[in-house]
C-alpha positions in Angstrom: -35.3 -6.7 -38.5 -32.4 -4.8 -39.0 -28.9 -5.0 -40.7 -27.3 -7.6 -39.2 -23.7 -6.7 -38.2 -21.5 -9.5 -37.5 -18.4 -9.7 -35.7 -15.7 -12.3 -34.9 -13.8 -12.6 -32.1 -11.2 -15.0 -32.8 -9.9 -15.9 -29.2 -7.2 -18.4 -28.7 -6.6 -19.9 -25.9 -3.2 -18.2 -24.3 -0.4 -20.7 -23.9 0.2 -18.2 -27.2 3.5 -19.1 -26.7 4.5 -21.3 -29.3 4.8 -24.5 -30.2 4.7 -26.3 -27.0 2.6 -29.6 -26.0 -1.0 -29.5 -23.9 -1.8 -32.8 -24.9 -5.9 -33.0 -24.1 -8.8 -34.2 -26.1 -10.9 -31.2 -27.6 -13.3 -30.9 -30.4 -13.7 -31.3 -33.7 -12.5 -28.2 -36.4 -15.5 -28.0 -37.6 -17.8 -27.6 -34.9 -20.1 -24.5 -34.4 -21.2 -23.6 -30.6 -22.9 -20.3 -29.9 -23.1 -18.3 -26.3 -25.0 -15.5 -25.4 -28.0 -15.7 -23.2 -31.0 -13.4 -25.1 -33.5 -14.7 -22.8 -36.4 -12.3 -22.3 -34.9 -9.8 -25.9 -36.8 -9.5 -29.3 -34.6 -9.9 -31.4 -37.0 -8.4 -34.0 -36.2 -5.5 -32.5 -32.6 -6.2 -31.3 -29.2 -6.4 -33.9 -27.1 -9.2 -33.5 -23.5 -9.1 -33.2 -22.1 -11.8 -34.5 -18.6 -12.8 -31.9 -16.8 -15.8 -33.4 -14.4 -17.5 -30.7 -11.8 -19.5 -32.1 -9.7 -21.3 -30.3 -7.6 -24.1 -29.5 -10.4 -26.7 -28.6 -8.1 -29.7 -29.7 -4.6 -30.1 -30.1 -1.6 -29.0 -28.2 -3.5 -25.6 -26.2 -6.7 -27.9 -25.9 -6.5 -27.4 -21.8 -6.6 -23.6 -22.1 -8.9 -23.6 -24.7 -11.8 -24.9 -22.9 -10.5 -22.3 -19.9 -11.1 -19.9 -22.6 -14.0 -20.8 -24.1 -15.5 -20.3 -20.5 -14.1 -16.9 -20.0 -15.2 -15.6 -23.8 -19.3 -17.1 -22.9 -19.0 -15.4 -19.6 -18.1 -12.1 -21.1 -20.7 -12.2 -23.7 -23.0 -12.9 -21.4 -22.4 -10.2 -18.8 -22.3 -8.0 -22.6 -25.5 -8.4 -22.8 -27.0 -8.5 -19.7 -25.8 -5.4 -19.5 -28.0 -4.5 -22.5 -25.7 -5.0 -25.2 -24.0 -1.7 -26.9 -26.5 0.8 -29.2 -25.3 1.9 -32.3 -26.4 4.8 -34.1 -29.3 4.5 -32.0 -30.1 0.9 -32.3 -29.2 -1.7 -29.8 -27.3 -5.1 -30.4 -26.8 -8.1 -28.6 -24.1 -10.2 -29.2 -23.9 -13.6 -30.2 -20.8 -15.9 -29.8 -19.8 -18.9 -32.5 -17.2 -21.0 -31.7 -14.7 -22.9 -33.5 -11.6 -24.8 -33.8 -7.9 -23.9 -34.5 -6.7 -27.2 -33.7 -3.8 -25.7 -32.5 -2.6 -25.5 -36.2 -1.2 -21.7 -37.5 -2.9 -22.8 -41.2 -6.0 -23.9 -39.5 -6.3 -20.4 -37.8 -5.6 -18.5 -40.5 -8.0 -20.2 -42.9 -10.5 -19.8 -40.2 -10.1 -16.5 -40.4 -10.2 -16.2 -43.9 -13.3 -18.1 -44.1 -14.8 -15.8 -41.8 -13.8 -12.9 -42.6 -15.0 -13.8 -46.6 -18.2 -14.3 -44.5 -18.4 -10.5 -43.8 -16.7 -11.0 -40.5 -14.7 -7.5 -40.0 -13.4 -7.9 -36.4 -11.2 -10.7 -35.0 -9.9 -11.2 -31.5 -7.4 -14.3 -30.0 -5.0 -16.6 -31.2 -3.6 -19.6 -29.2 -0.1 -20.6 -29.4 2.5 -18.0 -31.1 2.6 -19.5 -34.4 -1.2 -19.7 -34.7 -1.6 -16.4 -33.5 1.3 -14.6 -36.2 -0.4 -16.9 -38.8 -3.8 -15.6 -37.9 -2.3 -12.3 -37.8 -0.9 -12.3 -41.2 -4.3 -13.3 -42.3 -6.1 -10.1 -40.8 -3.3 -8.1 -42.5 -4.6 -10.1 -46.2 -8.0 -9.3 -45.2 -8.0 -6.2 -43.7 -9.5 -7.3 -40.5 -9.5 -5.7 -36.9 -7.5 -8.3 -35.2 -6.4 -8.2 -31.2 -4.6 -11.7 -29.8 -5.2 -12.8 -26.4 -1.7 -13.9 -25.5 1.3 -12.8 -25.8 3.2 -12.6 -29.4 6.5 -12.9 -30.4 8.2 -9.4 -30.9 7.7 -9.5 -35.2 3.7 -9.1 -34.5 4.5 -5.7 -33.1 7.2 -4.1 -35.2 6.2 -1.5 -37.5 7.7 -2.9 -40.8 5.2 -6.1 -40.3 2.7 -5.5 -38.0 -0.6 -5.9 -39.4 -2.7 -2.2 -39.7 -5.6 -3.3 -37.2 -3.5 -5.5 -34.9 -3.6 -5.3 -31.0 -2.5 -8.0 -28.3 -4.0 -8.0 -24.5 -1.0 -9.8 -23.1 2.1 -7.8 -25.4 4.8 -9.0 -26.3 6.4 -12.7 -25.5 9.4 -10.8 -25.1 8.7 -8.7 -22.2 8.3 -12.2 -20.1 12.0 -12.6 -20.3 12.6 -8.5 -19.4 10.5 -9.2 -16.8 11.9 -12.2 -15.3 15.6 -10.9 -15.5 14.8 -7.7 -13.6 12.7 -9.7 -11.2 15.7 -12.0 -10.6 18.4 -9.3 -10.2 16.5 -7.2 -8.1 15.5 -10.1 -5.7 18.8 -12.3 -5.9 21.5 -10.0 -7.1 23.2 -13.1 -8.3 27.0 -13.4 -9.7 26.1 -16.4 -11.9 22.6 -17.0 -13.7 21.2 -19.8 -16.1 18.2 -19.6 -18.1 16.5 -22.8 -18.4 14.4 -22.7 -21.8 12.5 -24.6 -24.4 14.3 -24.1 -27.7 11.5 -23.0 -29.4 9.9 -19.2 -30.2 8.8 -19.0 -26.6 12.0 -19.6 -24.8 13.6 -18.0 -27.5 11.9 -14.6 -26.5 12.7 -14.8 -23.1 16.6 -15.0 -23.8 16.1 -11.8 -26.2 14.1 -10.5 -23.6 16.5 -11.0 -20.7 19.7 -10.3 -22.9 18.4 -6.7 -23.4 18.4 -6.7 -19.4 21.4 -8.7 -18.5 23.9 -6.3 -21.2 23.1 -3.8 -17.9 25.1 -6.3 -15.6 28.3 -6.7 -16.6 30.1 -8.6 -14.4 27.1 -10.7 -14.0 27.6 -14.6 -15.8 24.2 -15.3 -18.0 23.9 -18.4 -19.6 21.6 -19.9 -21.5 20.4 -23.8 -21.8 18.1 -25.2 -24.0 15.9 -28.7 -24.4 14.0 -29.8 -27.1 10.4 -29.4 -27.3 8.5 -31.9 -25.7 11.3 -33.7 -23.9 10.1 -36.1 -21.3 13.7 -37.2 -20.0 15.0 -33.9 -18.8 17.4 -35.6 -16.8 20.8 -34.2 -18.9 19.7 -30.5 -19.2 19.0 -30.1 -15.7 22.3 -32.4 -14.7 24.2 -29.2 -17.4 22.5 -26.2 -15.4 23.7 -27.6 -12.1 27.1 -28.3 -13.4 27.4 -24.5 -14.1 27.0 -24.0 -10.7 24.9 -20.8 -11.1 23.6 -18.8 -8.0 20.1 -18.3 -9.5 18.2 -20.9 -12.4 14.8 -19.5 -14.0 12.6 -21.9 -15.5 11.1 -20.7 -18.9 9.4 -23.4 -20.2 5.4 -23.8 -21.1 2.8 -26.1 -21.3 3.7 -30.1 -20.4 7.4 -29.0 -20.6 6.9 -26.2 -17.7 5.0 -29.4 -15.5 8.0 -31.8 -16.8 10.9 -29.1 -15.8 9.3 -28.4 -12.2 8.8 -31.8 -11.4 12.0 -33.4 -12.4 14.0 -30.5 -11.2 12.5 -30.9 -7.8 12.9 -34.8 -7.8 16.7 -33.9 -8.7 17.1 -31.6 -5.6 18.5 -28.7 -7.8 16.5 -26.0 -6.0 19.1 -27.5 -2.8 22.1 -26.2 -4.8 20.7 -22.9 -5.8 17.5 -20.8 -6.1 15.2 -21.5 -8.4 12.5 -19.0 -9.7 9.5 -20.1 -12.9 9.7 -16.9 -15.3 5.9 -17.0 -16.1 3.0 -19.3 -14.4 -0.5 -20.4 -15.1 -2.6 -22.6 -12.7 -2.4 -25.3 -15.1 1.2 -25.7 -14.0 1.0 -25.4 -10.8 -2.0 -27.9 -10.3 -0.1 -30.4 -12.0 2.9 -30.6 -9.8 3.3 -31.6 -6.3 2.8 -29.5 -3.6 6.2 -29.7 -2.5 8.1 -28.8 -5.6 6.8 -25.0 -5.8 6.7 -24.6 -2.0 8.7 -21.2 -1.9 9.2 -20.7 -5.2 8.9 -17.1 -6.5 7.1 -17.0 -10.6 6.1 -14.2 -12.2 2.0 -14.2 -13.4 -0.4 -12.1 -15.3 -3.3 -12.0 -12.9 -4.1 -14.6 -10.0 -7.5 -15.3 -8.5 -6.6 -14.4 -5.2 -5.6 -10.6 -4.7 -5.1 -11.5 -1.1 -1.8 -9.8 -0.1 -1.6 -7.2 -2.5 -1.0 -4.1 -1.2 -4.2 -2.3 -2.8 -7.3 -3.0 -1.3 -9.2 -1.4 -4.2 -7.8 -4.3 -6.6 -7.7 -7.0 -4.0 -11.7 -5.7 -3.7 -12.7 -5.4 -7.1 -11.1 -8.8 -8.0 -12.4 -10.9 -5.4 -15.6 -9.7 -6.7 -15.3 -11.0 -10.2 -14.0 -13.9 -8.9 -17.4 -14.7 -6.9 -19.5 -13.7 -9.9 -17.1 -15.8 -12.3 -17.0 -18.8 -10.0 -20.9 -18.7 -10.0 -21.3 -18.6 -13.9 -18.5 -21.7 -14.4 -17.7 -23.0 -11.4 -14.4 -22.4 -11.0 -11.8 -18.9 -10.3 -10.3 -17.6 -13.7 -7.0 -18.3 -14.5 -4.5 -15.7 -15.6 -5.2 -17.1 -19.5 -8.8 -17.4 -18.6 -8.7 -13.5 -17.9 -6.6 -12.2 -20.6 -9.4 -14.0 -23.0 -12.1 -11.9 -20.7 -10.1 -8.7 -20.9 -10.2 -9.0 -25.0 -13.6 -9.4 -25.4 -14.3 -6.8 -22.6 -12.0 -4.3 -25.0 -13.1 -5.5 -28.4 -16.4 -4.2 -27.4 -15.4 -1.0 -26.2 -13.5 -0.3 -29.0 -16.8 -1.2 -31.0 -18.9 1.1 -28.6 -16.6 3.7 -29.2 -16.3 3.5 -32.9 -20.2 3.1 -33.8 -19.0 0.5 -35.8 -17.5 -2.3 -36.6 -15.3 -1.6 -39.3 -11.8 -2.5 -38.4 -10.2 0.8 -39.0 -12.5 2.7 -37.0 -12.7 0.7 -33.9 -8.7 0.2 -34.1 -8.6 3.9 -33.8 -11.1 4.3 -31.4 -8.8 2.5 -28.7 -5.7 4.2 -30.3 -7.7 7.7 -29.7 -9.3 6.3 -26.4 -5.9 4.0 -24.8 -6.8 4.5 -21.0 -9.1 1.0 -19.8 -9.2 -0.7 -16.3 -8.7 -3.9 -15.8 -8.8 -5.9 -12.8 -5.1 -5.8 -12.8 -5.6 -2.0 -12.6 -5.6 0.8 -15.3 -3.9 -0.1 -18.1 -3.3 1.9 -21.4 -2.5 0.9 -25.3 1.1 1.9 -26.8 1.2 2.8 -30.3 2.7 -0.4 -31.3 -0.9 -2.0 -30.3 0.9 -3.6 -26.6 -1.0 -2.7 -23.5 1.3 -1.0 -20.6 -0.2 -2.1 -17.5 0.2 0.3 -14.3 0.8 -3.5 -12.6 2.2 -5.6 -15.2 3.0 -9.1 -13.3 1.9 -10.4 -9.8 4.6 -11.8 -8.2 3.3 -15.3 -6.8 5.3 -17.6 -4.0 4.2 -21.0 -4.1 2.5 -22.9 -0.7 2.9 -26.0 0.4 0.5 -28.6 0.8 0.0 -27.5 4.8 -0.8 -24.1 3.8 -3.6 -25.1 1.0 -7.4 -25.3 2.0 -7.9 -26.0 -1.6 -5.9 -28.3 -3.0 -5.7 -27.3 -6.5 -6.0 -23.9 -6.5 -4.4 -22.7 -3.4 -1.0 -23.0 -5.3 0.2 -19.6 -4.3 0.0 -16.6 -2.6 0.5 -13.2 -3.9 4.0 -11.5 -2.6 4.3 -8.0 -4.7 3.8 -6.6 -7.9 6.4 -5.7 -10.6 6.1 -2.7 -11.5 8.5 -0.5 -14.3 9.3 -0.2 -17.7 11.7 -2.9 -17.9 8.5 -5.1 -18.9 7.7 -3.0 -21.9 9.7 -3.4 -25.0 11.3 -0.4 -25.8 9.6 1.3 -29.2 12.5 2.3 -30.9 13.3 -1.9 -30.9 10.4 -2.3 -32.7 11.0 0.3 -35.2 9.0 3.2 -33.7 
């Protein structure tokens, strides 16, 4: 047999965003799994690539995790029926290991370490914001090819500490809250606006995020209120946004804080006193809260499983294909985390493809040299600072009410339009370039 090249894929689960709360059971640190279905190779005659998957499988990101875990096994396997990828004339399969993060940013990053002291050169994922800078930080010790699968805060992509091999599918945490300003101004062209946020990294992006848009409005009012991580009584923060009186609220918060902050704002009847948009929306969310509560509501979303609407019959097409083919393999559509996680794996590989290798330098600059890749969001292609500009960077998403649904959990919105424009991008000279 062969050399046997070996390559981790760290993938997080997405919630990236920071420190908030999925509480589900998961599984233990230290278990192994592996996907990829050889059936019917020799792998006498076959390489392996080695893809390590790790991920939050317990702890706070637990629910996306498993989502994850699905969407990374699914990849691998369509990898290699495919035939896998030859190098320098030889042809490998790939073989995924998983383990556990635990949601922990020194968990991750000794992961990594262990790995990657294993003869592990290549590292995709991340999970919550902390774990994936942490992980990040490690690749940068190690000198690892490293690419998260959710979005970062801003640091992970400024020149002065980026890591030399670092990439990240979903950019930068702090084009959410670009995004969602310009979104909001352009659909509400409101007087008086409050940002409803979890004072942690996550929110925390968004106001630097929609700061940089809002200093182009003037005479528009933006405010800012925080709550604590993990609040269950949000009862007094949602009483102080609707005291301000505000034309337009946006909701930035994540994980059982977003379902907490929907509900209770709903059961409040704030969205009677003014509109009320969610900055950034998973199915998780939204299949956790009434029917009634979202009914209407415009949120801004990576991808959704159901093009239907979209004004581009080639993506609307082309989705609804992997859809059927990823519905077959696990059951269920993908959700927007679920297919970031695909999309990382899908361009970890290329970049290997490409390089002939998997040495981190060469297949960082293979993607760097080769930036143009499709996605089913559309084409899509890498920025120096190692963020992805998407041609369609969010789906807008209007929530349906319970009449409207002929699947009750995931008929939780329609898509309304696309945001398109630069105001989702960072700008590279803020990031030092």
């Amino acid at each position: 047999m062969g050399k046997r090249i070996k390559v981790l894929l760290v993938l997080g689960v997405v919630l990236c965003l920071g420190l908030f709360a999925l509480t589900v059971a998961g599984c233990s640190s230290q278990e192994t799994e592996t996907a990829g279905d050889n059936t019917g190779q020799d792998q006498e005659e076959l390489g392996v690539i080695e893809m390590g998957a790790i991920y939050s499988l317990s702890g706070a990101g637990s629910v996306i995790g498993n989502m994850q875990k699905n969407a990374v096994t699914f990849a691998i396997n369509q990898a290699n029926e495919q035939g896998g990828v030859e190098i320098n004339g030889k042809r490998y399969l790939f073989e995924g290991i998983f383990r556990d993060d635990e949601s922990k940013p020194d968990v991750g990053a000794r992961r990594l370490r262990e790995l990657a002291n294993d003869g592990i050169e290549v590292f995709q994922g991340g999970t919550m914001a902390n774990v994936s800078l942490a992980m990040s930080e490690a690749s940068k010790q190690q000198g690892s090819f490293y690419m998260s699968s959710c979005a970062v805060p801003s640091p992970y992509f400024e020149k002065n500490s980026k890591a030399p091999y670092s990439m990240g599918i979903l950019g930068n945490a702090m084009s959410v809250g670009r995004a969602g300003a310009t979104y909001m101004m352009n659909e509400y062209n409101p007087k008086k606006v409050v940002f409803f946020l979890p004072d942690y990294a996550w929110g925390q992006q968004h106001e630097l995020g929609a700061r940089q848009i809002m200093e182009q409005y003037p005479d528009v009012q933006f405010d800012v209120v925080y709550s604590p991580v993990g609040t269950a009584d949000l009862t007094p923060y949602i009483i102080q946004v609707r005291d301000m009186d505000p034309d337009v609220v946006v909701i930035g918060h994540w994980g059982n804080d977003a379902i907490t902050s929907l509900k209770q704002s709903f059961e409040m009847g704030l969205r009677d006193d003014t509109e009320v948009m969610f900055i950034w929306t998973i199915s998780v969310f939204a299949k956790a809260v009434e029917a009634a509560s979202i009914d209407g509501m415009k949120a801004l979303t990576f991808w959704h499983h159901d093009m239907e609407g979209l004004d581009n019959p080639d993506i609307v097409a082309s989705s609804q294909e992997l859809v059927d083919e990823w519905e077959r393999a696990i059951g269920e559509p993908p959700d927007a985390y679920a297919m970031a996680a695909w999309l990382g794996v899908k361009e970890t590989i290329r970049g290997i493809e490409l390089a002939q290798s998997t040495d981190p330098e060469q297949v960082y600059n293979a993607l760097m040299e080769n930036p143009e890749f499709d996605t089913p969001k559309g084409p899509a292609v890498w920025r120096i600072d190692g963020t992805p500009a998407y041609e369609n960077y969010a789906f807008i998403l209007e929530g349906t009410g319970a009449d409207e649904r002929k699947d009750p959990d995931w008929d939780f919105g329609k898509v309304v339009g696309v945001f398109e424009g630069d105001e989702f991008l960072v700008p590279l000279e803020e990031l030092g370039w």
